[in-house]
C-alpha positions as CSV (number, residue, x, y, z in Angstrom):
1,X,-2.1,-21.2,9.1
2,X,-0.5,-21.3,5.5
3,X,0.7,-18.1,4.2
4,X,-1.8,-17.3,1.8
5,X,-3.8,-16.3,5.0
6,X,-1.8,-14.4,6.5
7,X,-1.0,-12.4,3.7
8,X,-4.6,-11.9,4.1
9,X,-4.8,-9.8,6.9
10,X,-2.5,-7.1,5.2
11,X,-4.9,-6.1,2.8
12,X,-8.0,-6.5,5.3
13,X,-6.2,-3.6,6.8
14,X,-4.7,-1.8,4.0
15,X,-8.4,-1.6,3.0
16,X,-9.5,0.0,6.3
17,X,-6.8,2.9,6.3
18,X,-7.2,3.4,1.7
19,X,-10.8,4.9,3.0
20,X,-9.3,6.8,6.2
21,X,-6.8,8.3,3.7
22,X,-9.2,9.3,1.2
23,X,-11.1,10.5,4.2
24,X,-8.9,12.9,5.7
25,X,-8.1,13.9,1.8
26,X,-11.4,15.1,1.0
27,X,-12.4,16.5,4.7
28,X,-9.7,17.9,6.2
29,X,-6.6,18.2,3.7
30,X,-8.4,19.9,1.0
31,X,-4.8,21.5,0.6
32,X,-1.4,20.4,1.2
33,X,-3.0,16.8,2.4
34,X,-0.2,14.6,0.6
35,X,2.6,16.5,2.7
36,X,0.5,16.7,5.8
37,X,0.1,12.5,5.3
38,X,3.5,11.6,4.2
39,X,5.2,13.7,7.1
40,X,2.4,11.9,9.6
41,X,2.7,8.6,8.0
42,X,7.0,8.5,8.1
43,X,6.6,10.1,11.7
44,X,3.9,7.6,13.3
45,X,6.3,4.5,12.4
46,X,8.5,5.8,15.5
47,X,5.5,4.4,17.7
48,X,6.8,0.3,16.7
49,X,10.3,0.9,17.0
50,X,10.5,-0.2,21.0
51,X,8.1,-2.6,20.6
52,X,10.5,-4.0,17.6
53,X,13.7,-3.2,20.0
54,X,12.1,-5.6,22.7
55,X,11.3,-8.5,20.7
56,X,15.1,-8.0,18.7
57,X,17.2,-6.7,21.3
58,X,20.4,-7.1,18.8
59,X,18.8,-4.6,16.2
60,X,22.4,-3.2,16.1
61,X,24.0,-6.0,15.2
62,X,23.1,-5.5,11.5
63,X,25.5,-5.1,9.0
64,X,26.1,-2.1,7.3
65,X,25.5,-3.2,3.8
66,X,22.1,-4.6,5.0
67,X,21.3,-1.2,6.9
68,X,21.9,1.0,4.0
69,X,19.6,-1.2,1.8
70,X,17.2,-0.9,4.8
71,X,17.2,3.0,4.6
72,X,16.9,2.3,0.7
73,X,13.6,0.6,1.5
74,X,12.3,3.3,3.7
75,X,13.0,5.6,0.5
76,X,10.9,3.1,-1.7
77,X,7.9,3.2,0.6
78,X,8.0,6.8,1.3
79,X,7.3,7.0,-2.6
80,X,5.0,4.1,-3.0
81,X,3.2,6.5,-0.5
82,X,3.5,9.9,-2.2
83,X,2.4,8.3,-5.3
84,X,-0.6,6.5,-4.0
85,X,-1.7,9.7,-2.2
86,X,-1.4,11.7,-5.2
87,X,-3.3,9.0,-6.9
88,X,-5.5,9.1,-4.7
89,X,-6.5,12.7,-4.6
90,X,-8.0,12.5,-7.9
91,X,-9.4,8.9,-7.6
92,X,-11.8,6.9,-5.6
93,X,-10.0,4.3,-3.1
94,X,-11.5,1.3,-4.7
95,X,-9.9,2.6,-8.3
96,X,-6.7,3.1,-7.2
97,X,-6.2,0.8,-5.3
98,X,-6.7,-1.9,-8.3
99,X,-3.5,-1.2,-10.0
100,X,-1.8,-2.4,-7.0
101,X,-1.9,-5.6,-8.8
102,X,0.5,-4.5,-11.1
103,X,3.3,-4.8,-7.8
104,X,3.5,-8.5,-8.6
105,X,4.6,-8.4,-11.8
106,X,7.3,-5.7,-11.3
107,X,8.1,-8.2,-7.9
108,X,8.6,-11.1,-10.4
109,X,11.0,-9.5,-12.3
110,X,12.8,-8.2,-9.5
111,X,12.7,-11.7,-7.6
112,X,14.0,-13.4,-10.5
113,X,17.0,-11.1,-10.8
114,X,17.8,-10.2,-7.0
115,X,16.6,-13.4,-5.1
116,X,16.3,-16.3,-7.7
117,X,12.5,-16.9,-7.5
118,X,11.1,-19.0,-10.2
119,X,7.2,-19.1,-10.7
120,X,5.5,-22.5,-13.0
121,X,3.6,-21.7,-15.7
122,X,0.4,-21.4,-14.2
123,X,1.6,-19.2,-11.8
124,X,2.2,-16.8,-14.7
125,X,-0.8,-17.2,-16.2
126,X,-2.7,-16.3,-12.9
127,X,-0.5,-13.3,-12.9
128,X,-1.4,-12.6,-16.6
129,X,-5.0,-12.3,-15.3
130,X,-4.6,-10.0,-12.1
131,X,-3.0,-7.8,-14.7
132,X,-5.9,-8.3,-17.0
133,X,-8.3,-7.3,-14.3
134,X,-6.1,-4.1,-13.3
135,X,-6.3,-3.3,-16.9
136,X,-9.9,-3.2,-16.7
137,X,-9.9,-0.3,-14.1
138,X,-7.9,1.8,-16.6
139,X,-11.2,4.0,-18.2
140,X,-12.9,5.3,-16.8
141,X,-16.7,5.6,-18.1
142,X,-17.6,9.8,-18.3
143,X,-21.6,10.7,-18.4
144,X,-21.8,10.2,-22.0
145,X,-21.1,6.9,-21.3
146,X,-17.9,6.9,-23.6
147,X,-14.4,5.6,-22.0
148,X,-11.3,7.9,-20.7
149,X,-8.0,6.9,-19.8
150,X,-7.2,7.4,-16.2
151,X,-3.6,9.2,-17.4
152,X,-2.8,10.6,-14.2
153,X,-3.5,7.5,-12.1
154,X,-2.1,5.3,-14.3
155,X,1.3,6.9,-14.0
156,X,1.1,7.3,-9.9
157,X,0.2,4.2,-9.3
158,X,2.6,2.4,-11.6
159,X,5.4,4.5,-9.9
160,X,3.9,3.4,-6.7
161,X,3.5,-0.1,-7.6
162,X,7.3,-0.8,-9.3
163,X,8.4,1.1,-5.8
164,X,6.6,-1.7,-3.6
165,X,7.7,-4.5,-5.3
166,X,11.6,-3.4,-5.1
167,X,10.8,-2.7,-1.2
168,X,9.2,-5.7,-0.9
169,X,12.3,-7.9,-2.8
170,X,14.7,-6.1,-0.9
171,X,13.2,-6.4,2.6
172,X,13.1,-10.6,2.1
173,X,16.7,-9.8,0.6
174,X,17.4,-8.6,4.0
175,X,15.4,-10.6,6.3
176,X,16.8,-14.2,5.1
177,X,20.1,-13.2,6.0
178,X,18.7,-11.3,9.1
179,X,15.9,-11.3,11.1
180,X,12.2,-10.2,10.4
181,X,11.5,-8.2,13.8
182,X,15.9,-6.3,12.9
183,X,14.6,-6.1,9.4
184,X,11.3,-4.3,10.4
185,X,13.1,-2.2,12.9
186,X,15.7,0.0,10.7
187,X,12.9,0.0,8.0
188,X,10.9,1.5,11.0
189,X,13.7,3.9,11.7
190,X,14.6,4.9,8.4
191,X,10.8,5.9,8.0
192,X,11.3,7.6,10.7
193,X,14.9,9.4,10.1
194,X,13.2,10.4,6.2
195,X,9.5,12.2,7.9
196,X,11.7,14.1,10.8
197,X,14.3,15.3,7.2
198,X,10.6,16.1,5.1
199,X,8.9,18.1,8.1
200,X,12.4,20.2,8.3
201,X,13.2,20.0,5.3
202,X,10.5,20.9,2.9
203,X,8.9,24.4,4.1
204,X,5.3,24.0,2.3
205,X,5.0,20.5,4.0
206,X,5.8,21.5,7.2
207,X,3.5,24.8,7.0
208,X,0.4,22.7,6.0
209,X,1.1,19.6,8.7
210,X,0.8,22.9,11.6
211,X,-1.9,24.1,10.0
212,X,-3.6,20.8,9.5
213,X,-2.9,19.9,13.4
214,X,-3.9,23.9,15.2
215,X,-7.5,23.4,13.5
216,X,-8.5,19.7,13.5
217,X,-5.9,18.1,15.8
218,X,-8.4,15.9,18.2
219,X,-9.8,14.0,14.7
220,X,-6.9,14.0,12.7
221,X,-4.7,12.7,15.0
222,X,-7.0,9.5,16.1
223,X,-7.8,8.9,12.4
224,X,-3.9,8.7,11.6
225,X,-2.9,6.8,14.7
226,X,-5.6,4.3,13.5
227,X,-4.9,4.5,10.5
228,X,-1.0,3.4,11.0
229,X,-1.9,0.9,13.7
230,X,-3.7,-0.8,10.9
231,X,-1.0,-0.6,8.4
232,X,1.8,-1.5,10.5
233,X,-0.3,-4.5,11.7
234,X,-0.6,-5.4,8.1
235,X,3.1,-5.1,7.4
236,X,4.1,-7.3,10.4
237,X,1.9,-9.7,8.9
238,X,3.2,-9.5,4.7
239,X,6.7,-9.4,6.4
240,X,6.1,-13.2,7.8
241,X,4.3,-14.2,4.9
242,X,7.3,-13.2,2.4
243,X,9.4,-15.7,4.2
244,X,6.8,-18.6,3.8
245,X,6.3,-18.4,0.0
246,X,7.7,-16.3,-3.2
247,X,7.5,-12.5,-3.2
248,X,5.6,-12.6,-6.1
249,X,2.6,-15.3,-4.7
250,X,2.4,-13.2,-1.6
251,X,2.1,-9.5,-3.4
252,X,-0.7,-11.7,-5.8
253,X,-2.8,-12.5,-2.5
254,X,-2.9,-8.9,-2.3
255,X,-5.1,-8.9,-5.1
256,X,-7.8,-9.1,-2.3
257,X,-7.5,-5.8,-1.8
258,X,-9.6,-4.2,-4.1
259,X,-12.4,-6.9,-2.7
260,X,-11.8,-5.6,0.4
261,X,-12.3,-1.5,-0.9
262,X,-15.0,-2.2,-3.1
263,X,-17.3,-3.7,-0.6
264,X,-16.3,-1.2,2.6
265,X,-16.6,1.8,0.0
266,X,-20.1,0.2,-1.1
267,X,-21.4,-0.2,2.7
268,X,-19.8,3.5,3.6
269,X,-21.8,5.0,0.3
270,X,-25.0,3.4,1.0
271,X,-25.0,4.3,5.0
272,X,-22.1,6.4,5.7
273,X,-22.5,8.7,2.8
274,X,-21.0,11.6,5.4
275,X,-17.8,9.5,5.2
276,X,-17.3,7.7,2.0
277,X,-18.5,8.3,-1.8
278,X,-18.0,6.1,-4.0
279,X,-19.5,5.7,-7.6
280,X,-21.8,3.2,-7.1
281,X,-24.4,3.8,-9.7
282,X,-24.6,0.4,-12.5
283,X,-22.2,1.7,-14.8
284,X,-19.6,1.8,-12.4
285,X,-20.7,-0.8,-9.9
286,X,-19.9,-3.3,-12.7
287,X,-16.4,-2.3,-14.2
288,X,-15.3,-2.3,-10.7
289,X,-17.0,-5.8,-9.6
290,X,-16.1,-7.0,-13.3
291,X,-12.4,-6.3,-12.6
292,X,-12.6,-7.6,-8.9
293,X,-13.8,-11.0,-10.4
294,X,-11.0,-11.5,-12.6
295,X,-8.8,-10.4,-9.9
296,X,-9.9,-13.2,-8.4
297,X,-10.1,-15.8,-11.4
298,X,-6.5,-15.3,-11.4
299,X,-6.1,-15.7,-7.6
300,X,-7.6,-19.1,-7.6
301,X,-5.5,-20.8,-10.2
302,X,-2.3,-19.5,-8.4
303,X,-3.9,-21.2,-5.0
304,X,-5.3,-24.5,-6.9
């Protein structure tokens, strides 16, 4: 199996837990839901860490420069979390989720500095592309059919995005000089160590993450485990797949992502209304497939 595909199977599961997020936003987090999520989110990581501890028994033989960069990208992903959620509270899944594609471009940069990564020239025009097709997703079309700027997402998700890409340069910074399964494990634990100092630390986080478990703790705790099962499956897999190929190539067959969204918000919407609702009426139906399609443009000239 060449990298591209297992890249693949992160965002086939990123996909799956965008909608459960958006979910438990809209039905049971009405307030408070970021806090309640990140807190869960940093918390639930704890579940991989003996599971990482028995396939890397000398997790603590890592070097302290390489730990501390470790906890540095649990920081990074705690953010490209808060953002995303934020994002997300005003957005639909498959909108926000499209400006993920601006992570390989940040990653590039990044790669080209930290690891020495060099792309060819069609590479970067592939990349122009993705961009080209997250740009697309920027207005939003209002009922008088004129365009808005999506300000607020815009700036979340950019956060969010320049915060993966770092994470993700710095975790193969890590990982060629350690292991994947030690590498995995402190960013597990430092997850972990930052949603233990968030649920003690921050008062109106921790008050809305009780409340938020005393009256719906039955569905909201299966949708979250679920939900991070998912993710960290999807992690385990972009962690291999970053040693097989450039950070940059693997972040850009993320661009399935949004293909992924579009088409479970589209089948939720049309049968699962009760669970998902997504703006599926022409007008919107075809900025968002219009994007998705040069999203992929760009993705086949990087793989050809």
């Amino acid at each position: 199996m060449s990298w591209f595909f297992i890249a693949l199977i992160g965002p086939l599961f990123y996909a799956f837990t965008n909608h459960i997020d958006k979910y438990l936003l809209s039905k049971y987090f009405k307030e408070g839901g970021v806090g309640t999520l990140l807190i869960f989110s940093s918390l639930a990581t704890a579940l991989a860490l003996p599971f990482l501890y028995f396939l890397s028994p000398d997790v603590f033989s890592i070097g302290l420069t390489n730990m501390a960069l470790m906890f540095l990208v649990g920081v990074l992903y705690t953010g490209v979390l808060f953002f995303y959620l934020k994002a997300l509270e005003d957005d639909e899944a498959s909108v926000a989720i499209v400006f993920y594609q601006l992570v390989p471009v940040f990653a590039y940069v990044l790669g080209y500095f930290i690891l020495g990564e060099l792309l060819s020239q069609t590479e970067l025009l592939a990349m122009a592309i993705i961009i080209l097709g997250a740009s697309i997703i920027s207005f939003e079309m209002d009922t008088e059919n004129g365009f808005v700027l999506r300000k607020k997402t815009i700036t979340y998700m950019l956060i969010a995005a320049l915060c993966w890409a770092a994470a993700s340069v710095l975790f193969k910074f890590v990982a060629l000089e350690e292991n994947v399964w030690r590498t995995l494990f402190w960013e597990h634990l430092a997850l972990t160590v930052i949603g233990i100092i968030l649920l003690y630390g921050v008062k109106s986080y921790r008050e809305h993450f009780v409340q938020a478990f005393t009256t719906n703790s039955k569905a909201i705790l299966s949708l979250n485990v679920t939900s991070e099962v998912l993710y960290m499956l999807g992690n385990i897999a972009l962690s291999y797949a970053y040693l097989l190929a450039p950070v940059a190539l693997v972040l850009l067959a993320d661009s399935f992502q949004p293909i992924f969204v579009l088409a479970i918000g589209i089948i939720l919407t049309m049968f699962f209304p009760q669970i998902a609702s997504e703006k599926i009426e022409a007008k919107h139906l075809w900025q968002k497939v219009f994007a998705v399609i040069i999203t992929c443009i760009g993705t086949y000239l990087l793989l050809s």
